[in-house]
C-alpha positions in Angstrom: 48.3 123.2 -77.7 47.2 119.8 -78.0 50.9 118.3 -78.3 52.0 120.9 -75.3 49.5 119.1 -73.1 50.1 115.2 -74.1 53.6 116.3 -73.1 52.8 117.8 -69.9 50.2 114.6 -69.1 53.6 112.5 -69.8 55.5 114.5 -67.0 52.8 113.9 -64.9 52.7 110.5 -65.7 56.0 110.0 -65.4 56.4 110.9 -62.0 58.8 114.7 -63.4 55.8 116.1 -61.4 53.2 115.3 -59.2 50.1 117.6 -60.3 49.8 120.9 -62.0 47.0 123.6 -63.2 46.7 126.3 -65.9 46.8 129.9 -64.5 47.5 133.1 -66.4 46.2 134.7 -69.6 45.6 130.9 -70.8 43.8 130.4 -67.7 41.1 132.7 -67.9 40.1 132.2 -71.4 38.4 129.0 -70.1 35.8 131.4 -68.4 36.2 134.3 -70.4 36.8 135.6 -74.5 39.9 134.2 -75.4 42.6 136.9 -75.6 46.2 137.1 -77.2 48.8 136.0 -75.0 52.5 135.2 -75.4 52.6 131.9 -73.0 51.2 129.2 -71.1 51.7 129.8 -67.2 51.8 126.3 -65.6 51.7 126.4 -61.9 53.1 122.9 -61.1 53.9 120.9 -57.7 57.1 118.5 -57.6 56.9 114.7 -56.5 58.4 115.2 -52.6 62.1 116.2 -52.3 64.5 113.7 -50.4 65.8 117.2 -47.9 66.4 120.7 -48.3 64.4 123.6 -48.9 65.6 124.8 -52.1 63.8 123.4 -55.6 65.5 122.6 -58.5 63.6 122.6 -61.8 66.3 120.6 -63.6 65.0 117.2 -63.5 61.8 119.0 -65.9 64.0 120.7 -68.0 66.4 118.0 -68.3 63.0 115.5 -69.3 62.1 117.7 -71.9 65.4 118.9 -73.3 65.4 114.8 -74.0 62.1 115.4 -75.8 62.8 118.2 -78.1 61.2 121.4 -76.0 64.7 124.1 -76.0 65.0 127.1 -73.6 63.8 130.2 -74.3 64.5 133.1 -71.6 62.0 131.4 -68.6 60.2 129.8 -71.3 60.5 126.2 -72.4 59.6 125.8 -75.6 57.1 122.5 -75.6 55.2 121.3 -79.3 55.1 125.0 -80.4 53.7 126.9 -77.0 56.5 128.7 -74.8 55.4 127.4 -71.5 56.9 129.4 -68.0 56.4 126.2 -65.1 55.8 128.3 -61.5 56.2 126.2 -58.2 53.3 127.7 -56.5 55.4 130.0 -53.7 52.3 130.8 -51.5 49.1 128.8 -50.0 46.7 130.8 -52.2 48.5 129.6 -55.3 49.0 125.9 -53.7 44.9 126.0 -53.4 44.3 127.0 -56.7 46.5 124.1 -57.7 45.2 121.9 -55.4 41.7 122.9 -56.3 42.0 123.1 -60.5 39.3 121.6 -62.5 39.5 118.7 -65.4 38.8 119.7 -68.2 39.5 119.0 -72.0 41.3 120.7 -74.8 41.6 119.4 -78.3 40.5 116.2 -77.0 43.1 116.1 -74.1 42.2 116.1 -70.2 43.9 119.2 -68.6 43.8 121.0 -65.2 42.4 124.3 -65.3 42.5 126.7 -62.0 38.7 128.0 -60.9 38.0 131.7 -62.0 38.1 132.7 -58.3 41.1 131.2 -58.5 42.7 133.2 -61.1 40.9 135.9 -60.2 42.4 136.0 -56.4 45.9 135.4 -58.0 45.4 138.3 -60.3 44.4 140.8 -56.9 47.5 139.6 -55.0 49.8 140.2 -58.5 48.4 143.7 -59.0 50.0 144.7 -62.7 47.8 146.5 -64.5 46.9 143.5 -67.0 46.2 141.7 -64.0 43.5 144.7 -62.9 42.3 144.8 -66.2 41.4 140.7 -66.4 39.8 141.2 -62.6 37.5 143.7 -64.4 37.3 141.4 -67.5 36.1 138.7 -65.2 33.7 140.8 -63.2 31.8 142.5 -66.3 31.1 139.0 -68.0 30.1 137.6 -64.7 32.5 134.7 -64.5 33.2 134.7 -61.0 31.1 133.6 -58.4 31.2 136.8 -56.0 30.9 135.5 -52.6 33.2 132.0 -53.3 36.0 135.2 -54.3 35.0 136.8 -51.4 35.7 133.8 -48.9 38.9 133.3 -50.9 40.2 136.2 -50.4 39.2 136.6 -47.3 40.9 133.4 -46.6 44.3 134.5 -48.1 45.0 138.3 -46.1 43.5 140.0 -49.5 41.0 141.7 -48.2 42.6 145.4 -48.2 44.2 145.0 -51.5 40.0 143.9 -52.9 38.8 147.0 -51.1 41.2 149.2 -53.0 40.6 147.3 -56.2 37.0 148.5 -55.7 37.5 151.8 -54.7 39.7 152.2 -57.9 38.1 150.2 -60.8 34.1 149.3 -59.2 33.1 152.6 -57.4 29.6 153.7 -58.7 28.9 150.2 -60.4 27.4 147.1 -59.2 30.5 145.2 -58.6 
């Protein structure tokens, strides 16, 4: 992971893009016990575009083609970790960017998103492996209910939380 990251931080640095944060399975294992997961999801914003509407990824992959990652599927295969880059396509997922915490791994400063952050992402996704991290976060007490709450709140979730509850929380003390 360590050499994914440095390469990432060189984007970054580079100016391929402006900011980015760690979401997905890879995401929560900052809060909660780690757990097997295929890929790294990296939500990541783009230095502003001269016009247009439409984003093009190829100046990333083009960067690290030159760097030895290759193309796998969605994946872009970088120092060993298939990594899938997501432009954040709604506000909730542009605040969780926006919002992402530093952190360190291996010795090299990352962006992590918060576990309401995740969490909320998770809800509005809905598979069941999202469900079953909500719950995963909600048993180990990783989430901090009422700054969820206000998030999802914030972000039009609110009947798709309710439902969540009556499904998975009815009769505990979630």
């Amino acid at each position: 992971m360590k050499e994914t990251l440095e390469t990432i931080n060189q984007m970054q640095a580079d100016g391929i893009i402006a900011h980015y944060a760690i979401g997905g399975a890879v995401g929560a294992t900052f809060y909660l016990e780690p757990a097997a997961t295929y890929d790294l999801d990296l939500f990541v914003t783009l230095p502003a575009a001269d016009s247009g509407l439409l984003v093009s990824l190829s100046p990333l992959y083009e960067y690290l083609k030159g760097r030895g990652a290759t193309v796998q599927h969605e994946h872009i295969l970088i120092g060993g970790w298939p990594v899938q880059f997501l432009i954040p396509s709604n506000n909730l997922e542009r605040q969780a960017v926006a919002g992402s915490l530093p952190t360190k791994v291996e010795g090299v400063s990352t962006w992590v998103m918060t576990e309401e952050h995740l969490v909320a992402i998770a809800l509005q996704t809905g598979r069941t492996k999202d469900h079953l991290r909500i719950l995963q976060f909600i048993e180990q007490r990783a989430v901090h209910m009422e700054t969820l709450q206000a998030i999802i709140e914030s972000h039009g979730l609110t009947a798709k939380w309710d439902q969540f509850k009556r499904r998975f929380l009815e009769g505990t003390n979630g």
